[in-house]
C-alpha positions in Angstrom: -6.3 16.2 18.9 -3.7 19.2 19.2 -2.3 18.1 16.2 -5.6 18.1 13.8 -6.6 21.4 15.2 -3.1 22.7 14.3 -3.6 21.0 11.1 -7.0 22.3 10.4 -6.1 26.5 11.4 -2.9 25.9 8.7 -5.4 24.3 5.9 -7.9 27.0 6.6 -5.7 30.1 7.0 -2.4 29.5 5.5 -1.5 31.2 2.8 -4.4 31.8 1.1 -3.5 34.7 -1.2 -1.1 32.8 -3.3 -4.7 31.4 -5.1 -4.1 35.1 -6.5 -6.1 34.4 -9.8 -9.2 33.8 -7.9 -8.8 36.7 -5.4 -8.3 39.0 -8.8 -11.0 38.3 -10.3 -13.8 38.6 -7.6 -11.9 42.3 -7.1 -12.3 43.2 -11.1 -15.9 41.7 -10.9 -16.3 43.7 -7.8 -15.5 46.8 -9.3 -12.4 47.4 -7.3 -10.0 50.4 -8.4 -12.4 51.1 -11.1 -11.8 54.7 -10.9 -8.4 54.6 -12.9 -10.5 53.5 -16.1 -12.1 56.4 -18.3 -16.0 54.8 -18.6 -18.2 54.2 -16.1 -17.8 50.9 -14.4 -21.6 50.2 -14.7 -23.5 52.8 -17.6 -26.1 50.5 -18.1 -28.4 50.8 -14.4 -30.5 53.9 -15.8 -32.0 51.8 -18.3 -32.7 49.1 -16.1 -34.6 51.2 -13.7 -36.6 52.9 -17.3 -37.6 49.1 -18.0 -38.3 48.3 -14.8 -40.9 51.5 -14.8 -41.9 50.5 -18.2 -43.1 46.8 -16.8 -44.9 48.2 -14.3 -46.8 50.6 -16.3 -47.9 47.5 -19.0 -49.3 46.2 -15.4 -51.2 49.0 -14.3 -53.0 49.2 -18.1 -53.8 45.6 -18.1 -55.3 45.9 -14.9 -57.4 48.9 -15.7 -58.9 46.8 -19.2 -59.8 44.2 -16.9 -61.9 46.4 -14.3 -63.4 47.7 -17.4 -64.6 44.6 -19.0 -65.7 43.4 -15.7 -68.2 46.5 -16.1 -70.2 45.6 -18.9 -73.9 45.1 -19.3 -75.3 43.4 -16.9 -78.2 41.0 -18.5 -76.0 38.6 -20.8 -77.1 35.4 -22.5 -74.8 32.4 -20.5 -73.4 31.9 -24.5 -72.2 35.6 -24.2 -70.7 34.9 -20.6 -68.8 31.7 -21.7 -67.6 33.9 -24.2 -66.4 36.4 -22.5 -64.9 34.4 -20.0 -62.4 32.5 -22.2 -61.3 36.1 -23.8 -60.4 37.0 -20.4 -58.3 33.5 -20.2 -57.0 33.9 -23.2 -55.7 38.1 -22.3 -54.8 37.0 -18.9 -52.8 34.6 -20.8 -51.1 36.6 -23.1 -50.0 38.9 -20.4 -48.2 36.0 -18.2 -46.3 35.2 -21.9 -45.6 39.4 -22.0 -44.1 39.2 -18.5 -42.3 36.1 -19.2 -40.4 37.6 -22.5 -39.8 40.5 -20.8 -37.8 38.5 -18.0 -36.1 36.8 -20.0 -34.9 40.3 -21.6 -34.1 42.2 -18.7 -32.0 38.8 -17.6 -30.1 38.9 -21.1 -29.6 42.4 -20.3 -27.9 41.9 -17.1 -25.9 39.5 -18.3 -24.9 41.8 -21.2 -23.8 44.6 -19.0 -21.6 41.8 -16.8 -20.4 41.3 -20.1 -19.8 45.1 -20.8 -18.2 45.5 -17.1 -15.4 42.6 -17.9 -14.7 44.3 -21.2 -14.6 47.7 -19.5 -11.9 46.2 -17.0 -8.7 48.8 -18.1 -5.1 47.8 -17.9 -4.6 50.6 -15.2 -7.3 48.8 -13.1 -5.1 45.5 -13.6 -2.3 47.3 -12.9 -3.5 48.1 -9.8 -5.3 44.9 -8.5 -1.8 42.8 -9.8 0.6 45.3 -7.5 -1.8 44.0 -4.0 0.4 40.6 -4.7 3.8 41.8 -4.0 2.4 44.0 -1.5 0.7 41.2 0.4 3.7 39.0 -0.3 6.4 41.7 1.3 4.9 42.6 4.2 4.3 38.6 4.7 8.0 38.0 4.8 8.9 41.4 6.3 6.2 40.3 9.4 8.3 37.2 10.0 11.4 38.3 12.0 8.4 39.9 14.2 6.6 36.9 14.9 9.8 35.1 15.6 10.5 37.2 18.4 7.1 37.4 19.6 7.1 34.0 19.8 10.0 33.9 22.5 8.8 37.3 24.1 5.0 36.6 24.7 4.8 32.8 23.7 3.4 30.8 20.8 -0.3 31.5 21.7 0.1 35.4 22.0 1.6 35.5 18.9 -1.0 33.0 17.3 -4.3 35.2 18.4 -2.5 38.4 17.1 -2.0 37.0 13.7 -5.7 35.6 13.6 -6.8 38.5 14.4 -5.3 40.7 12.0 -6.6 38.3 9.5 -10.0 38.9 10.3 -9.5 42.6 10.3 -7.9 42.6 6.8 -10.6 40.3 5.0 -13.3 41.9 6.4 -11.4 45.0 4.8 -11.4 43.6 1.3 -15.2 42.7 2.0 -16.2 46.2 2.7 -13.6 47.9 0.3 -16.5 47.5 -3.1 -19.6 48.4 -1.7 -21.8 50.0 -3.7 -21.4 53.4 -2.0 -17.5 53.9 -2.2 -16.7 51.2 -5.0 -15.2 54.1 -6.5 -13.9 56.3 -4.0 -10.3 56.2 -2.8 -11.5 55.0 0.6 -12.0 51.8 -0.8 -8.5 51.5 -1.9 -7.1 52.5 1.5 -9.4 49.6 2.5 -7.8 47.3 -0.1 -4.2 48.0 0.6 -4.8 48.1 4.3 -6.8 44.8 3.8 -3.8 42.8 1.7 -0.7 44.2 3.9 -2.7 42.9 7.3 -3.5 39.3 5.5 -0.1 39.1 4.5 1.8 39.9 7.8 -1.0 37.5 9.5 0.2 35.2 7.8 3.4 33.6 9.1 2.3 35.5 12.3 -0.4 33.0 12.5 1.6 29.9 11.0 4.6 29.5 13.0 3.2 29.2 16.6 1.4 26.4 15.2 4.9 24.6 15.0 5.7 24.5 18.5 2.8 21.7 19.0 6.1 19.6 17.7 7.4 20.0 20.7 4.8 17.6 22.2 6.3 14.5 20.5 10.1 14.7 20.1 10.3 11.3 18.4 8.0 12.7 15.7 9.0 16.3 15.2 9.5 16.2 11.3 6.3 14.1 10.5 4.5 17.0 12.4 6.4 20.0 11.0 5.5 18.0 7.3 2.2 18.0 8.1 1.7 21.0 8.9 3.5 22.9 6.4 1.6 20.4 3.4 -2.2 21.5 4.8 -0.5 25.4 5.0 0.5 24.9 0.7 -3.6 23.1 0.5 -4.6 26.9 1.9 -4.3 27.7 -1.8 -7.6 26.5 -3.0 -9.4 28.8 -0.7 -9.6 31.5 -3.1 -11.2 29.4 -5.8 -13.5 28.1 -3.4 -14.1 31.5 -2.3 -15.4 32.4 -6.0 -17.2 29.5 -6.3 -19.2 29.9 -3.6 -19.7 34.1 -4.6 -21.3 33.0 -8.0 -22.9 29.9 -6.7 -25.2 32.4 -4.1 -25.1 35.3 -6.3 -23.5 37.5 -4.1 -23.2 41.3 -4.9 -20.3 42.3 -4.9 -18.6 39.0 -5.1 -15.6 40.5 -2.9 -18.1 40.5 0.2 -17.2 36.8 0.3 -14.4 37.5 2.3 -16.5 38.5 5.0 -17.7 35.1 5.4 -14.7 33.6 5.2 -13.5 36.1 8.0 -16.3 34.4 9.9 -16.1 30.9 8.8 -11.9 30.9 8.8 -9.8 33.1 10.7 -12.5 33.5 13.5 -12.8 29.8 14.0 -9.4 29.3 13.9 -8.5 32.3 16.5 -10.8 30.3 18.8 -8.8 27.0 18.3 -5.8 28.7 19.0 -7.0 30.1 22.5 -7.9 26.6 23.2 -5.5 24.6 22.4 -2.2 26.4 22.3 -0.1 27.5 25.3 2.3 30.5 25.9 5.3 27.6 27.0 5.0 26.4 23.4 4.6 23.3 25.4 8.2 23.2 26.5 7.1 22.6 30.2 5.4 19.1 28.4 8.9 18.3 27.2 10.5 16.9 30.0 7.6 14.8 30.3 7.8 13.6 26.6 11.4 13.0 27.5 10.9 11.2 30.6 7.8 9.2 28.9 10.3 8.8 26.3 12.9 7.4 28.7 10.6 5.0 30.1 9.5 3.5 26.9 13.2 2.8 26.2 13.8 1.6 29.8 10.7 -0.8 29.1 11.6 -1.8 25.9 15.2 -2.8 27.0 13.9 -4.9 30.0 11.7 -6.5 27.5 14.7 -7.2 25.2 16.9 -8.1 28.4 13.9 -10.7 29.5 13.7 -12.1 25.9 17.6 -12.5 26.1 17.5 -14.0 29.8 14.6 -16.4 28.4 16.6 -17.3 25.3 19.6 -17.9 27.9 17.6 -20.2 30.1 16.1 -22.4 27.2 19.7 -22.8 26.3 21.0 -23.7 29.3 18.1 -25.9 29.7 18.2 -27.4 26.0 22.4 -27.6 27.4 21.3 -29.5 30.4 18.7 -31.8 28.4 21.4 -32.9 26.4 24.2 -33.3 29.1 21.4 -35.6 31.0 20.9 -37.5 27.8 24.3 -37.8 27.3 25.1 -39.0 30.9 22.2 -41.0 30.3 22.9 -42.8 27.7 26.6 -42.9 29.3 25.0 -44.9 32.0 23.2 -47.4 29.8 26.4 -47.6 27.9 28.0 -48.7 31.5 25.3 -51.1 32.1 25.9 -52.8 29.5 29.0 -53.2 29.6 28.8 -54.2 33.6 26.0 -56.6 32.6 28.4 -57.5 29.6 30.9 -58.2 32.0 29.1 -60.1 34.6 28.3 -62.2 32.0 31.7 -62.8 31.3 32.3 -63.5 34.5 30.2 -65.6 35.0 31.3 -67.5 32.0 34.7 -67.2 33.1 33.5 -69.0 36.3 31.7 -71.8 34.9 35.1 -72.5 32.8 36.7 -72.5 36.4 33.9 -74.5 37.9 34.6 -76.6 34.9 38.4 -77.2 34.8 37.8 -77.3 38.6 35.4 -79.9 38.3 37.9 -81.8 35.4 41.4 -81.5 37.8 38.9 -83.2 40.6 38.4 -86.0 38.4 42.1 -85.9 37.4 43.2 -85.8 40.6 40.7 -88.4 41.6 41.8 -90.3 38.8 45.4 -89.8 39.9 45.0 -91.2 43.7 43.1 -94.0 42.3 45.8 -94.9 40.1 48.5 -94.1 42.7 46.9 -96.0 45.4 46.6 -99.1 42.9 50.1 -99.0 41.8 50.8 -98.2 45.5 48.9 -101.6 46.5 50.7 -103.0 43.9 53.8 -101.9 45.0 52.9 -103.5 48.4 52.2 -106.7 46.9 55.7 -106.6 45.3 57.5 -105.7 48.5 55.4 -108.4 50.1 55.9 -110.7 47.4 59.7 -109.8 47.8 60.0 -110.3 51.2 58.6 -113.9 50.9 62.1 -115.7 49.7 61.5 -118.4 47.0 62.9 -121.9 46.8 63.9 -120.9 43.2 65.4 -117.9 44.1 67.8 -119.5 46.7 69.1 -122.0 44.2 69.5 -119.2 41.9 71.7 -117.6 44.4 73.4 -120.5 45.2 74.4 -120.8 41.4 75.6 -117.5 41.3 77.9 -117.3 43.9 79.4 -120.9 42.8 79.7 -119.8 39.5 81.8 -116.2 41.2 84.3 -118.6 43.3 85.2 -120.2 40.5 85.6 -117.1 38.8 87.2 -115.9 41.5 85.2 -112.9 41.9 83.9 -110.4 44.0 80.5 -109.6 44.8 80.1 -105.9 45.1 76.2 -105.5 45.5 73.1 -107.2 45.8 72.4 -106.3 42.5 75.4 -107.0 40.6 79.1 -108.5 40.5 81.8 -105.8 39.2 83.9 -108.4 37.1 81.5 -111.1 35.9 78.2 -110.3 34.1 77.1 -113.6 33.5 77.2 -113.3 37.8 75.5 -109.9 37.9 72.8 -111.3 35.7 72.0 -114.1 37.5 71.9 -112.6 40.7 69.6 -109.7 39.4 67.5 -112.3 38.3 67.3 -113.3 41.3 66.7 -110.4 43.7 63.8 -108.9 41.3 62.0 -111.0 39.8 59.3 -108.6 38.5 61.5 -105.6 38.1 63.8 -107.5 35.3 62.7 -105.7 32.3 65.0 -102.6 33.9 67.2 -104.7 36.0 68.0 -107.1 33.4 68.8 -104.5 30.8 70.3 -102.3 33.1 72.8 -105.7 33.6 72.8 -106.5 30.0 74.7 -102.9 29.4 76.4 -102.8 32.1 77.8 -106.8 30.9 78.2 -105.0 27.3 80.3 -102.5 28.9 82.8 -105.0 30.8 83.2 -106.9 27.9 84.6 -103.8 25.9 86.5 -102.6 28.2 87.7 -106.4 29.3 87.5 -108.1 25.9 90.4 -110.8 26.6 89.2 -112.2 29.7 85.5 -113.1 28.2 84.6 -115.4 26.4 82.8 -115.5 22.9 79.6 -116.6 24.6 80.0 -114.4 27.6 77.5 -111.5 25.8 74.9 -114.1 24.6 74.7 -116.4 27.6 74.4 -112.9 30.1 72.0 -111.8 27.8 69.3 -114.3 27.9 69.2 -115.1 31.5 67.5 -111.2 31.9 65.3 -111.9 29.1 64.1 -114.7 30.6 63.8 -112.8 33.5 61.6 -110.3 32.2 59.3 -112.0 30.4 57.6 -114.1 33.2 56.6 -110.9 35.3 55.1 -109.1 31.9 53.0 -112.2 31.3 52.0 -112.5 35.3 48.4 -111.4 36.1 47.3 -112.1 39.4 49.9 -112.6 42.8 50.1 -116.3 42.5 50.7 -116.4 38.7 53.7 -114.1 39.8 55.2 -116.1 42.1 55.4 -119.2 39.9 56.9 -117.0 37.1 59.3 -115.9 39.4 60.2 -119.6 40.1 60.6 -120.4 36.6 62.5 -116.8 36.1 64.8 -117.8 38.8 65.5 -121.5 37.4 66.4 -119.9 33.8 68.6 -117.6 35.6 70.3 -120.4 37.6 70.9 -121.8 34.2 72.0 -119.4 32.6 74.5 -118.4 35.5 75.8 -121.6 34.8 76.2 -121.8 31.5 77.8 -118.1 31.5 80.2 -119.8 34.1 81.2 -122.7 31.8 81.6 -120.2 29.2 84.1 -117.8 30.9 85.9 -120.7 32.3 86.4 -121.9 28.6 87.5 -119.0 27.8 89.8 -118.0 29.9 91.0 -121.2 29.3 
């Protein structure tokens, strides 16, 4: 609200006088400094007073006919009345057409003396109404290095109502400089002069306490100094206005204007400035601007400080969201792989179960088989230790045939010097293990007989050799227990045999 008041005393009352065509002509139409010229500023008012005695006289006649024709005869016909009555229209008639024309004379004659007064304006009365602008305009910058110091001597609103109120002073100077007593005097040019040189040192006088309402908002000092200074260069359409409004309501003179803008500008604005300015210039308000200021600052940062905290904690959250996820999906990961791994366990121990369960059945397998071939073996040694008739005689034969041989017997199982012998007796002693007895003898005879080839005989090799292979094959085609003892009879009566005949054989031989 400070701000538009200030606003509104610098549009009304800035510098007006630089609208200095307008303010010229209201003082040439005025009259002002109309001395200097040689003719009469206004010759033609004695004829306007003669004409204006001249209407009134036509007036006074007319009315006097009028009386007079009212006093006629009395007795007329009502035809001679009518008549009469429309020639009195028709007069009074002719007299309102009279006044009319002679209106509209004396109104062209006015306007042809205005006429006559512009024409009469003489360069010396120019002259002089041109040299109020530098006057105005000097003592307006010679008035500012004293209003700068009365600002910081008596304050900005001291300063302020001492400028407005030498503005009111100096237009309602100028106002009262034409009137129609003195236009022509040189009293109204002290007026004039004294007039212009107060307007002009009013006005920065007036202006620049206006600026310290600045002061009231530090962060916008220049918009408000901008401001103030554009509605102070709109001051200059006052003084058009000003002669507007003079010829709009006919004033006379048209320089008495001013006194109503004395009222209606200055005035009002000398009352703003009591009310709203202060002799601190509103310094004493600054530290509280500043320290508003400071707190909108300190508010703003923690605003920006709980945005940035806010920002912080949805990324440490949207952090922590993905770190669970990731753990998360970490753990599924794991589970799998444990439940992947279970599973192979327990694959791995149904294979175990499995070759378990087969090496049972092996093994089971296994003691079956051992226990058979250990009952068999049992039947064997049995078998064995139940001498045979067959077997004796086979024994028998063999040791006849080593006498005669004239051998020793070195084993049970064998003779060292006599294969035939060893075969035999083999034979004899194992009937069902001859198939590796008997060949076991029949290399061991094949060995004697190459180391000992002069004491065999040529049918040492073949006689020794088919006593074992009789030998061996009754056990292989044995069956049962008894079937094995009768082949073991028959094995031991081939072996007798061929004892014998291996005995013959070697005695031919070494023969």
């Amino acid at each position: 609200m400070i701000v538009a008041a200030c606003t509104l005393m610098s549009g009304m009352t800035g510098s007006i006088y630089f609208g200095w065509p307008a303010v010229a002509a209201l003082l040439l139409q005025s009259g002002s400094f109309a001395a200097l010229c040689d003719a009469p500023a206004v010759p033609a008012a004695a004829d306007a007073a003669a004409a204006a005695a001249a209407v009134a006289a036509a007036a006074d006649a007319a009315a006097e006919e009028e009386r007079r024709e009212r006093k006629g005869p009395l007795f007329l016909s009502p035809h001679h009345r009518a008549l009469q009555q429309q020639l009195q229209q028709l007069q009074h008639q002719q007299h309102q057409q009279h006044q009319q024309h002679q209106q509209h004379q004396q109104h062209q004659q006015h306007q042809q003396q205005q006429q006559q007064q512009q024409q009469q304006w003489c360069d010396a009365q120019e002259a002089a109404v041109e040299r109020l602008y530098p006057l105005t305009l000097f003592m307006m910058t010679a008035a500012s290095a004293a209003a700068g110091l009365l600002i910081d001597t008596v304050g900005p609103r001291l300063t302020a109502l001492l400028g407005y109120s030498a503005q009111v002073v100096g237009c309602l100077c100028i106002a009262f400089s034409s009137s129609s007593s003195s236009s022509s005097s040189s009293s109204s040019s002290l007026l004039l002069y004294l007039g212009f040189c107060l307007l002009g040192a009013a006005t920065d006088t007036a202006f620049f306490p206006l600026l310290s309402v600045s002061e009231l908002y530090i962060h916008r000092k220049g918009l408000i100094i901008c401001l103030l200074g554009a509605a102070a260069s709109a001051s200059f359409a006052v003084p058009p206005l000003l002669a507007a409004a003079a010829y709009t309501l006919q004033i006379k003179p048209p320089v008495f204007i001013f006194a109503l803008y004395a009222a209606a500008g200055p005035f009002v604005a000398l009352l703003l400035a009591a009310l709203f300015l202060t002799n601190s210039g509103f310094k004493d308000k600054a530290p509280q601007q500043e320290l508003l200021l400071l707190q909108q600052q300190q508010q703003q940062q923690q605003r920006q400080q709980r945005q940035q905290r806010q920002q912080q904690q949805q990324r440490e959250q949207e952090q922590l969201l993905q770190v669970v996820q990731q753990e998360q999906l970490q753990l599924q990961q794991r589970l799998l792989q444990q439940e992947h791994h279970h599973e192979m366990q327990q694959q791995q121990l149904l294979l175990q179960q499995l070759e378990l369960h087969q090496q049972q059945m092996q093994q089971m397998q296994q003691m079956q088989q051992r226990e058979q071939h250990e009952g068999e073996e049992q039947q064997l040694l049995l078998l064995q230790q139940q001498p045979a008739p067959a077997t004796e005689a086979a024994a028998a034969a063999a040791a006849a045939a080593g006498e005669e041989e004239g051998l020793e017997m070195d084993s049970v199982g064998g003779f060292s010097d006599s294969p035939a012998a060893a075969a035999a007796a083999a034979a004899a002693v194992s009937p069902f293990g001859g198939g590796v007895s008997a060949a076991s003898v029949f290399f061991s005879a094949e060995l004697h007989y190459k180391q000992n080839p002069k004491k065999q005989g040529p049918n040492a090799l073949p006689a020794a050799a088919a006593a074992p292979a009789a030998a061996a094959a009754a056990p292989a085609a044995a069956e049962d227990a008894d079937a094995a003892r009768e082949a073991a009879a028959a094995a031991a009566a081939a072996a007798a045999a061929a004892a014998a005949a291996a005995a013959a054989a070697d005695k031919g031989s070494w023969e």
